[in-house]
C-alpha positions in Angstrom: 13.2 -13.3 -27.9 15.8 -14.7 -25.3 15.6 -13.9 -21.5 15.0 -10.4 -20.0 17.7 -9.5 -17.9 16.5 -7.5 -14.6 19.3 -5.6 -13.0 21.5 -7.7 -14.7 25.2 -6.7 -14.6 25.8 -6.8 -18.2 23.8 -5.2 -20.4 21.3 -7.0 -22.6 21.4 -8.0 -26.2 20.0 -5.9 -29.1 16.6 -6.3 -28.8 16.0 -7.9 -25.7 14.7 -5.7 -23.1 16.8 -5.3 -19.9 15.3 -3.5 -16.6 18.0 -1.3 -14.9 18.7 1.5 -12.0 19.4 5.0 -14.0 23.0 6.0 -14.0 26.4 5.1 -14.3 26.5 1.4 -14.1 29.9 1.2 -12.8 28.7 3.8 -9.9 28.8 1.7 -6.5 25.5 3.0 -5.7 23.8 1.8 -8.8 26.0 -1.4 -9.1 24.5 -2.3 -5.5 20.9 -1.1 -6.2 20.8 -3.2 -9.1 22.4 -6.4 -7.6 20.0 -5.9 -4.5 17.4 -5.6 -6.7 17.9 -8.6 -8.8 18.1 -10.7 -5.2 15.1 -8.7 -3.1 12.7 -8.9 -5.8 12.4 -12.8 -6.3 12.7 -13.3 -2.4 9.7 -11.4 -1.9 7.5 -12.8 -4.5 8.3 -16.3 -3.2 7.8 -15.7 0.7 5.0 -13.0 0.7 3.2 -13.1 -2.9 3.4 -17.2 -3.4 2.9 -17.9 0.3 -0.7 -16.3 -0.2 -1.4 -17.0 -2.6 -1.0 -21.0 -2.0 -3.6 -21.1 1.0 -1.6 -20.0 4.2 -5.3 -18.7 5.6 -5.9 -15.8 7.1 -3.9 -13.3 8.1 -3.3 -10.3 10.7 -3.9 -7.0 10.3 -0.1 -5.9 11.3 1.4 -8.9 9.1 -0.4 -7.7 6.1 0.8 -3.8 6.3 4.2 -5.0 7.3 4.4 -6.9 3.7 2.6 -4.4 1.8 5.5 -2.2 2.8 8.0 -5.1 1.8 6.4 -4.9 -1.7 6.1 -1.7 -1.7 9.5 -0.8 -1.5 10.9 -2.6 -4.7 7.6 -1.5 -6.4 9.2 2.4 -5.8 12.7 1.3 -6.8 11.3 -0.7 -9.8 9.4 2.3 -10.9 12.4 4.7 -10.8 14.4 2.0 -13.3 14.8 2.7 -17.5 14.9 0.1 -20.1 18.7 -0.6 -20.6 17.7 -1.8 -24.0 16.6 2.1 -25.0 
């Protein structure tokens, strides 16, 4: 199996899964969810998810709700997305 393609712009090979935002891809609205998508989801696992996990030591209360609501966010939008490959 080659690479899966999140939010990628084209749509993925036959048989190679391929995570997408439902509905027309040339729509504006879902051509920018998915492009934000492919950008905001790697940017938060390397500053929140790898950041603690690699020892950055304790932290405050209000810093950890404000990035469980940066996670959360892509977590909804992620949820909402269809196999493109379906």
């Amino acid at each position: 199996m080659g690479a899966v393609r999140f939010f990628a712009a084209e749509p993925p090979k036959p048989g190679e899964p391929g995570l997408r935002r439902p509905g027309d891809p040339t729509n504006q609205t879902v051509k920018a969810m998915n492009e934000g998508l492919r950008s905001f989801a790697p940017g938060v696992q390397l500053a929140i998810r790898n950041t603690s996990a690699h020892g950055a030591g304790p932290m405050a209360a209000q810093d950890a709700l404000e990035q469980l609501g940066a996670l959360s966010l892509p977590a909804r939008w992620i949820d909402d997305c269809e196999d493109a490959a379906a």
